[in-house]
Structures are given as structure tokens and as C-alpha cells.
C-alpha positions in Angstrom: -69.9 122.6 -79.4 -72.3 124.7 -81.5 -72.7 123.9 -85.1 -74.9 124.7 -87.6 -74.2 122.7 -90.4 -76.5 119.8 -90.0 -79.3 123.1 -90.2 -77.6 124.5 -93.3 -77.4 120.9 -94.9 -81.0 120.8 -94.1 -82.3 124.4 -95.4 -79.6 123.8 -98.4 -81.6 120.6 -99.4 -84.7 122.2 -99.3 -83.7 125.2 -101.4 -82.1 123.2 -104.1 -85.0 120.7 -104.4 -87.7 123.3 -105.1 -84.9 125.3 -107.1 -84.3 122.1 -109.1 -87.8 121.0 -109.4 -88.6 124.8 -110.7 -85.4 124.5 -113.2 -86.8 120.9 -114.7 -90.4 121.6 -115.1 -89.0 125.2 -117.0 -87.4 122.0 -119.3 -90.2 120.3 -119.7 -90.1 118.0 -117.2 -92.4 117.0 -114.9 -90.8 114.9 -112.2 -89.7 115.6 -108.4 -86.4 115.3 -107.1 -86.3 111.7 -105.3 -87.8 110.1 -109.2 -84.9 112.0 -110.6 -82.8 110.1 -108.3 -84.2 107.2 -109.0 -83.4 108.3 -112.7 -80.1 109.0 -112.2 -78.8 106.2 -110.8 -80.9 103.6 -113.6 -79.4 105.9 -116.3 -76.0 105.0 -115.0 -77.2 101.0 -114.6 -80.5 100.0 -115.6 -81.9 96.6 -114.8 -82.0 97.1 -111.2 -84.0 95.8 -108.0 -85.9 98.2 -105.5 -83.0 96.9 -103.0 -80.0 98.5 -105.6 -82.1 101.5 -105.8 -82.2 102.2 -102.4 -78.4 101.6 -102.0 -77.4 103.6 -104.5 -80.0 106.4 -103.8 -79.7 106.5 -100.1 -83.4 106.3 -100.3 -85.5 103.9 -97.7 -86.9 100.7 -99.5 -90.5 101.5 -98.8 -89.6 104.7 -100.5 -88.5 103.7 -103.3 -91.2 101.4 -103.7 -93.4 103.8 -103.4 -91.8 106.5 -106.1 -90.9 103.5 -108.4 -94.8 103.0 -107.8 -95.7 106.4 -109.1 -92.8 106.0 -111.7 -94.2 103.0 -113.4 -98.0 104.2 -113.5 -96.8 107.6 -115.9 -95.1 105.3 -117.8 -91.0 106.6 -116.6 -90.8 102.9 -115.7 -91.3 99.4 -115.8 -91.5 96.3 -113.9 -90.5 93.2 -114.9 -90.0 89.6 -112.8 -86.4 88.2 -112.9 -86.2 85.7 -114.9 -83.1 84.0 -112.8 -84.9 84.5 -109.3 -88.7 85.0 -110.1 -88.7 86.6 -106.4 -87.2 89.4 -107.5 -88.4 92.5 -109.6 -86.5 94.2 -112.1 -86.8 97.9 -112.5 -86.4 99.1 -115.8 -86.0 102.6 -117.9 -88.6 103.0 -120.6 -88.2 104.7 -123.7 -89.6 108.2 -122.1 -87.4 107.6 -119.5 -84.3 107.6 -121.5 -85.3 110.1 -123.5 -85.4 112.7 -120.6 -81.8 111.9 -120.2 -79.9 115.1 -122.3 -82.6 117.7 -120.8 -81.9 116.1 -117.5 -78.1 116.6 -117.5 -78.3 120.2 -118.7 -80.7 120.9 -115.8 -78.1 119.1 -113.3 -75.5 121.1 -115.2 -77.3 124.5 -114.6 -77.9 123.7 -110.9 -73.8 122.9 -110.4 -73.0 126.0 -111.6 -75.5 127.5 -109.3 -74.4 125.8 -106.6 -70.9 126.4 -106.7 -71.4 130.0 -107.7 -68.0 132.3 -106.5 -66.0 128.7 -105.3 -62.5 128.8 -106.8 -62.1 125.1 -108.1 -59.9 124.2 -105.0 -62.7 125.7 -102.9 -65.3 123.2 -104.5 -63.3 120.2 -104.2 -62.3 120.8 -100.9 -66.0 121.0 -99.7 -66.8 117.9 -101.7 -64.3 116.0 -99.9 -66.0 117.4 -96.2 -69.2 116.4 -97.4 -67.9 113.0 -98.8 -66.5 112.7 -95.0 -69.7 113.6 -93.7 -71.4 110.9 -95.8 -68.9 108.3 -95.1 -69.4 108.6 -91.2 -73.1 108.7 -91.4 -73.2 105.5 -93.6 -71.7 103.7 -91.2 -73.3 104.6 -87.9 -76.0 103.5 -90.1 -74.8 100.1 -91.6 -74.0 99.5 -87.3 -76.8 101.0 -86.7 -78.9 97.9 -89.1 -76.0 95.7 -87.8 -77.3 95.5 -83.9 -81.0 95.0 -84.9 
């Protein structure tokens, strides 16, 4: 069997990351893509550990550690211990950080419509529910995958 879609996922990724990137520093802001999915996600739930973040990012720990890292010394975000487990660290939106939020949407808004340029609405969902397959089969060859080791 021949495919090509794992190589257009890839290429597609690239593309929209530098498109993206291109779209939010036209806006005024000046962050890359895996801090604005960092963002994203602490928009939707602040108050969260590195652990969450990488869940709900899909993003390796010592990744996120490493952008929240970067995050915290521009001032995007904070640190803070857990007051209820002092062995854990709270990440937290700062004021900057929220107030990219608006500009942030209408950039995300601007790149949907780009993407899904000439799909007919039934064409869009249907490829969001392939890709939602896709992700659902890779996440659990992965959560095995953690399981066996």
C-alpha cells in the first residue's frame, strides 16, 4: 500500500506553522506556534500543571517545560507552587497573556478560512472526522505504547 498522507500531514504542518507564525507577528504578536498552543489550551483552563499541558497539547513534557520555560521569562506566564501539593507547579496566564487572547482568535480565525479554502461544509467536516480517526488510533498505539514500558 502506497500512501502519502502521513507526508502531506507533514508538509501541511510545516506550511501552516510558518504561515501562522507570519499571520500573528502581522498582528502584533510575537510568539511561535507550540507557545500558542500552550496558550490555547490555558485560555480554555488556566491553572494547569506541565503534565495537563502536555496532555492536552500533545506536546512531550520536556517540551513543554522547556516552552513554558521561555513563556515565563517574557513575562506570557507564570509559575506558581501548589498550594494543596507543594510538589507540583501551577502554570498560570498573566495579564499579557490574556490580553493576546481576541488578536489571537482572529488570527486562528483567518487561518481556518485559509485552510478550508473551496471545502463545501460537508467536505470540511467529513475530513475532520478522518483526521479525528487518525488521531484517535495514534493516541492509543501511544498510550500501549507508554503502557509496555
Amino acid at each position: 500500500m502506497d500512501t502519502k498522507g502521513g507526508f502531506y500531514i507533514t508538509q501541511i504542518k510545516q506550511r501552516q506553522e510558518r504561515i501562522f507564525e507570519k499571520l500573528l507577528r502581522e498582528s502584533g504578536i510575537e510568539i511561535s506556534s507550540g507557545q500558542g498552543r500552550i496558550l490555547f489550551v490555558l485560555w480554555k483552563n488556566d491553572d494547569l500543571t506541565v503534565g495537563e499541558i502536555s496532555r492536552r497539547t500533545s506536546l512531550a513534557k520536556n517540551t513543554v517545560s522547556i516552552v513554558v520555560d521561555g513563556m515565563v521569562q517574557k513575562g506570557i506566564l507564570e509559575r506558581t507552587v501548589n498550594p494543596e501539593n507543594r510538589r507540583q507547579t501551577i502554570i498560570s496566564l498573566t495579564e499579557y497573556a490574556r490580553s493576546l487572547k481576541d488578536r489571537y482568535e482572529q488570527v486562528s480565525q483567518k487561518m481556518n478560512l485559509l485552510f478550508y479554502q473551496g471545502f463545501s461544509e460537508g467536505e470540511r467536516m467529513d475530513f475532520e472526522r478522518y483526521l479525528a480517526r487518525i488521531l484517535d488510533t495514534l493516541t492509543r498505539f501511544e498510550d500501549n505504547q507508554e503502557e509496555q514500558t
